[in-house]
C-alpha positions, -999 to 999 in steps of 0.1 A, spaced: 520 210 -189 504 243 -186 513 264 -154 502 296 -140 518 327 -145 528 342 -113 529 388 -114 560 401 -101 550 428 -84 579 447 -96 575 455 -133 609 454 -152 618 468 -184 613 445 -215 643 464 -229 667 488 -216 689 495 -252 701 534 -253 694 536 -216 727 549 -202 716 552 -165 738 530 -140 725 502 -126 716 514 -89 719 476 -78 759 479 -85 765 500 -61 774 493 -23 763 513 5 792 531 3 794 539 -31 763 557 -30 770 578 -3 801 590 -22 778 594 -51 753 617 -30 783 641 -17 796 643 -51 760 655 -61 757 681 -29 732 655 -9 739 643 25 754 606 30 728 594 52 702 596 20 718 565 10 703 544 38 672 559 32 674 550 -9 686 511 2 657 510 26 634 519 2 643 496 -22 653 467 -1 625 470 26 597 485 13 602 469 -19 597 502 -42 617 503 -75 598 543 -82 623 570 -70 594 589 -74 576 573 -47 608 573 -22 586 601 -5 612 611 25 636 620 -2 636 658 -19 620 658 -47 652 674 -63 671 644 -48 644 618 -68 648 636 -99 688 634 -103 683 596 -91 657 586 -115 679 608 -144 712 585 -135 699 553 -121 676 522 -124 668 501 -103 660 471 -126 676 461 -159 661 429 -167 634 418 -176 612 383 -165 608 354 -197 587 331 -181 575 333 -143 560 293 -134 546 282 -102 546 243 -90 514 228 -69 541 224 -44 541 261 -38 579 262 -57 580 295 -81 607 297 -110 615 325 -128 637 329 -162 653 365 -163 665 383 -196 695 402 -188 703 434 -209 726 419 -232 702 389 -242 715 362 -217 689 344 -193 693 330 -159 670 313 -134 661 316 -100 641 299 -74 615 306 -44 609 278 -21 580 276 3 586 251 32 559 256 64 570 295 77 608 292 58 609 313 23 645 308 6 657 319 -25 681 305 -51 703 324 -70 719 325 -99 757 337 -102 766 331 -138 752 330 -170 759 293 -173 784 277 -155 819 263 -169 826 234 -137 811 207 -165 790 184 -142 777 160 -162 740 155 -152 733 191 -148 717 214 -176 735 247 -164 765 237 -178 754 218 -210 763 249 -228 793 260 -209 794 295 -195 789 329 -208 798 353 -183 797 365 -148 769 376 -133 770 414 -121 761 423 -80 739 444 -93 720 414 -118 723 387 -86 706 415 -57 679 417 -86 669 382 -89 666 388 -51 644 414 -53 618 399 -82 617 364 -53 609 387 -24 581 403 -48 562 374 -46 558 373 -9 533 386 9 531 418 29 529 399 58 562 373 47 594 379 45 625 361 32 644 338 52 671 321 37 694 330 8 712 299 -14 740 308 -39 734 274 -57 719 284 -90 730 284 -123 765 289 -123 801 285 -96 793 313 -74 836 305 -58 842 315 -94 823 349 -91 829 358 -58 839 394 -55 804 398 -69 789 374 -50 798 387 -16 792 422 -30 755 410 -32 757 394 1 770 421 16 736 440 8 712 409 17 731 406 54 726 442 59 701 456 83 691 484 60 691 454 29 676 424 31 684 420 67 690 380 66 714 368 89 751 351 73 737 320 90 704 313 71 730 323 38 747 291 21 766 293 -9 772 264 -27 808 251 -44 819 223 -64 851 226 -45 877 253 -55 903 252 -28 919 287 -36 884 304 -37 871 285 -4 902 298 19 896 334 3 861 327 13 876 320 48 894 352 51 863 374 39 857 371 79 819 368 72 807 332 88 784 322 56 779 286 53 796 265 30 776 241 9 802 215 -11 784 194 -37 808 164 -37 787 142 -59 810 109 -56 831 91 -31 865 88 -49 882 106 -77 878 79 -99 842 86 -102 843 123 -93 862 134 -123 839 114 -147 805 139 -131 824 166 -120 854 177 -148 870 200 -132 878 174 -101 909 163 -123 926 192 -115 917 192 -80 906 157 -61 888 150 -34 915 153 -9 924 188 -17 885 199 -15 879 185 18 912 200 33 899 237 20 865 227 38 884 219 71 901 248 70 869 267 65 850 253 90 881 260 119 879 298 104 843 298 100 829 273 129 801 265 105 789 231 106 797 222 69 774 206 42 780 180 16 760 178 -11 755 145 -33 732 142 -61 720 103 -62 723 92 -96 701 57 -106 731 28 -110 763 55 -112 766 67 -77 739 48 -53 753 15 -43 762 6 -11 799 5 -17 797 40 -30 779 47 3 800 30 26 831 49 9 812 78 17 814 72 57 850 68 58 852 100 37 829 120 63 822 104 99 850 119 111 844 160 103 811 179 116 790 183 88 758 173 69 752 151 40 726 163 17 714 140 -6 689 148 -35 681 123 -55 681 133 -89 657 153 -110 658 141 -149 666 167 -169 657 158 -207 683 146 -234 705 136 -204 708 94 -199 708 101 -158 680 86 -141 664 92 -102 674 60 -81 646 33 -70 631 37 -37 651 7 -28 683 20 -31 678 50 -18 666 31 14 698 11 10 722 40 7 704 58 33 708 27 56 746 22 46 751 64 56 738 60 86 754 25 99 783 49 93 773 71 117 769 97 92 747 130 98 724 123 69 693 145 52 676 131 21 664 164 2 625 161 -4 628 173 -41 607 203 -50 591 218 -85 594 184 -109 567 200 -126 582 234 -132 621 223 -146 631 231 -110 665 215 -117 690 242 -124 693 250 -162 663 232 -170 637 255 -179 660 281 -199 677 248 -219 637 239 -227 626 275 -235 655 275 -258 650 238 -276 612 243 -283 605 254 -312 566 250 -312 554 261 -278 571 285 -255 562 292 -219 542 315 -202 559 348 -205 551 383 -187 571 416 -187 
């Protein structure tokens, strides 16, 4: 299918080999004010630099007009703002827009705007791959490469909020790209930390939800960062049994142990939690699997997200009939369940996490649309 390229709005460097300038997107607040003293500038300039860049959306030191023009010099001779560059940019009729980003050292990830009535959210990637081994999902298929830097995830930020109008603004922030964000999270938060701020993004820690397979360690350090983000667990299956056959790394862990380390989060957090359960056609759909389910979850204040699944090719999975996902719905419920069926967005596009990097890379004959 041919789909339209969508223009940035930000233009980003098709290359940036030899270029020895730091990554401005690395640094926190902080670190930039320590790097304006060093360099004989007041430390307020640093608020001014992070507004320009987060606010009013310029990537041009020389157009950060406030500044001295001294100042925008020695910035633009030891920073950048962007280091990547966009693959492919696709936009669904649904109003979904996907981007793949080239990283400097050749790796790709994706990320994902989402247009629902007034709400714009993003979704981010965290790693270059992801190493958690789900079975049905394409971001893993080939393992992981590396981490993600705060600097690379604030940047797939910025390119999303590019496509908004003047008059829009972002709304909500999802860590549930490619990658285990619990397994990145120094950087994660790092990035965070700018998107929450009022002189960043500005978005609120409740409208941000980063999403986990379930790593108990990493949750309860989550729960002593302080900050009340909410905590999206994909749980996929009802019992172990069938948990460590789509999700790998759950035979090291189990079921139990996850939804202790989301108890605990939500008494330190008081963030209604959320579960999230791909529905997979004949694996994990039946109404056993959903009355299992219930037990697991009537008990604890949270919400079941279910999404039923999005194909991705060379993978047997298939999306469930509209009959059992009535069923299971009907089952969840019964239970007395808080329940939300995900309307699924961007088929068209290879919305599904992994999907349109995996494809880019297998085609050999036709590649997709592809900007700088």
């Amino acid at each position: 299918m041919n789909l339209p390229v969508i223009d940035s709005g930000i233009s980003s460097p098709a290359s940036n080999s030899g270029d020895e300038r730091r990554h401005l997107l690395d640094l926190s607040q902080e670190d930039l004010k320590n790097w304006l003293v060093e360099h004989g500038q007041p430390g307020f300039r640093a608020k001014q630099i992070i507004h320009w860049v987060y606010q009013r959306r310029i990537s041009d030191f020389r157009e950060m007009s406030d500044l001295p023009k001294a100042l925008r010099s020695q910035l633009d001779e030891s920073f950048r703002v962007f280091v990547t560059s966009q693959t492919a940019a696709v936009q669904s009729s649904d109003g979904t827009d996907k981007l793949l980003i080239g990283l400097p050292d050749g790796g790709e990830v994706e990320c994902v705007l989402l247009r629902d009535g007034s709400r714009r959210s993003i979704c981010v990637s965290s790693q270059v791959g992801c190493a958690m081994g789900c079975v049905f999902c394409a971001s893993g298929l080939d393992g992981v490469d590396r981490n993600l830097t705060t600097g690379e995830i604030l940047e797939q930020m910025l390119l999303l909020q590019a496509r908004l109008e003047d008059s829009e603004r972002l709304s909500h922030i999802v860590m549930m790209g490619m990658g285990e964000p619990l397994a990145n999270l120094d950087r994660v938060l790092g990035a965070l930390n700018i998107a929450r701020s009022a002189d960043g993004l500005g978005i609120s820690p409740r409208r941000i939800t980063i999403s986990t397979v379930g790593l108990p360690p990493a949750i309860d350090r989550l729960a002593s960062n302080g900050t009340p983000y909410n905590l999206a667990v994909s749980l996929h299956a009802p019992n172990d049994q069938l948990r460590s056959k789509l999700v790998p790394v759950n035979q090291k862990i189990g079921i139990d142990k996850v939804l202790d380390a989301a108890d605990r989060y939500f008494d330190s957090s008081g963030r209604r939690l959320t579960f999230e359960y791909v529905l997979l056609g004949g694996v994990n759909d039946s109404p056993d699997h959903g009355r299992q389910l219930a037990k697991l979850l009537k008990h604890r204040t949270v919400l079941l997200n279910v999404i039923p699944y999005n194909p991705v090719e060379g993978l047997p999975y298939v999306t469930p009939t509209k009959a059992s996902i009535a069923e299971f719905r009907q089952v969840l419920e019964s239970g007395g369940v808080n329940v939300k069926f995900r309307q699924r967005k961007g088929d068209e596009i290879d919305a599904a996490c992994g999907q349109l990097r995996r494809n880019r890379g297998n085609s050999n004959d036709q590649e997709p649309s592809t900007q700088n």
